[in-house]
Every structure is written in structure tokens, then in C-alpha cells.
C-alpha positions in Angstrom: 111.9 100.5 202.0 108.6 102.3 202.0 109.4 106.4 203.1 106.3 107.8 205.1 105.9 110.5 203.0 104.6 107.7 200.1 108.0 106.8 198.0 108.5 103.1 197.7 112.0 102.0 196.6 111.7 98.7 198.2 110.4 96.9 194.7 113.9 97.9 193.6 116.4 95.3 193.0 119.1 95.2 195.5 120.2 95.8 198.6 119.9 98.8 201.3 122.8 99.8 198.8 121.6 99.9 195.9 117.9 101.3 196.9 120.3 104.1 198.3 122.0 104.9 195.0 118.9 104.9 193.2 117.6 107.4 195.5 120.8 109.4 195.5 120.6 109.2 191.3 116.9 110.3 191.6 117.8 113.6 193.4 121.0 114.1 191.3 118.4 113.7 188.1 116.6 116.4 189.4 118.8 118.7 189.9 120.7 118.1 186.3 117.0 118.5 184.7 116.4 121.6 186.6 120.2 122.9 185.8 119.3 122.8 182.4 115.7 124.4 181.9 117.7 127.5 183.9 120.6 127.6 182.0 118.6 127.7 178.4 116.1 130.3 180.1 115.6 133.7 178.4 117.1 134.9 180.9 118.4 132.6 183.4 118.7 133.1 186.8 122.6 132.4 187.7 121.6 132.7 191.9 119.1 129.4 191.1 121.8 128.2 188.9 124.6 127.9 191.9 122.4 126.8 194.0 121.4 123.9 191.7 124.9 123.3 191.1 125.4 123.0 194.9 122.9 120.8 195.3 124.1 118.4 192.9 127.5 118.6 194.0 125.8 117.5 197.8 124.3 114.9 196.2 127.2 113.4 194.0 129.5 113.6 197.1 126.8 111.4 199.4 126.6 108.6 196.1 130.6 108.4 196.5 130.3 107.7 200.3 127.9 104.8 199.2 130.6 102.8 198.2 131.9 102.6 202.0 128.6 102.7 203.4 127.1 99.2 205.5 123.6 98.9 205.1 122.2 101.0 208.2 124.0 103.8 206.8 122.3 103.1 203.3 118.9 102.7 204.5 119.0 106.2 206.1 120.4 107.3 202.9 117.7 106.6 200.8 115.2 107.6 203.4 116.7 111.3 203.4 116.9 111.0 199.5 113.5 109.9 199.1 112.3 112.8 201.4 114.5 115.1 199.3 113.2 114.3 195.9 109.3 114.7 197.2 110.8 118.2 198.3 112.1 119.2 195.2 109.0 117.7 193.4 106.8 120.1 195.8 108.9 123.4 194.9 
């Protein structure tokens, strides 16, 4: 699946599935390496860190839903994940 804004996640191996959980483990990646450089900050920022937390927990709870999820479902899954992560990457 090729995402329009230039993430490929089609050369993965897999179905819609498991493109979709690699996606969903990108973003959750992201968010547990970001966790971390705030939390060991001089002075860390504990607004940023909640709402890294709460991002996270958003993501973790749309990986458990993969495991009921038919391939239509996980195909629009990883195309809202792949968005997601070249948001985060941007900010």
C-alpha cells in the first residue's frame, strides 16, 4: 500500500494485516522514543509528557482492534498510521 503522502509499506511481508500493525508499531515507536527524550529532559515538560502517553495509549488500543480487523478495515488502518507517523516526523 503506497500512502499519497510518500510512505510505502506495500514491500512489507504480509497481508493488509500485518502492513497495518507495522504501521500501528511505527507510530507507537514514536511516541515511546519521544516519551523518553521528555522524561530524561532537564526539565521535562509533564503537559508533553501526558500527551505522549495518550497518544500511545490511542495507538496501542487501535493494534488490539487489529486482531478482529478484515482486511478493508486494515488497509484504512495503515493508511491513517502512515499519515500519522509523517505527522509526527514533521512536528
Amino acid at each position: 500500500m503506497t500512502d499519497p503522502d510518500g510512505l510505502d509499506f506495500s514491500g512489507l511481508e504480509g497481508g493488509a494485516e500485518e502492513q497495518a500493525a507495522d504501521a500501528v508499531r511505527a507510530v507507537v515507536s514514536w511516541y515511546n522514543t519521544q516519551l523518553l527524550a521528555e522524561q530524561r529532559s532537564p526539565v521535562p515538560d509533564e503537559e508533553r509528557i501526558e500527551e505522549l502517553r495518550s497518544g500511545r495509549q490511542a495507538a496501542l488500543a487501535d493494534q488490539q482492534q487489529l486482531a478482529t480487523a478484515d482486511s478493508q478495515e486494515a488497509a484504512r488502518i495503515t493508511e491513517v498510521y502512515a499519515a500519522r507517523l509523517k505527522e509526527l516526523d514533521a512536528s
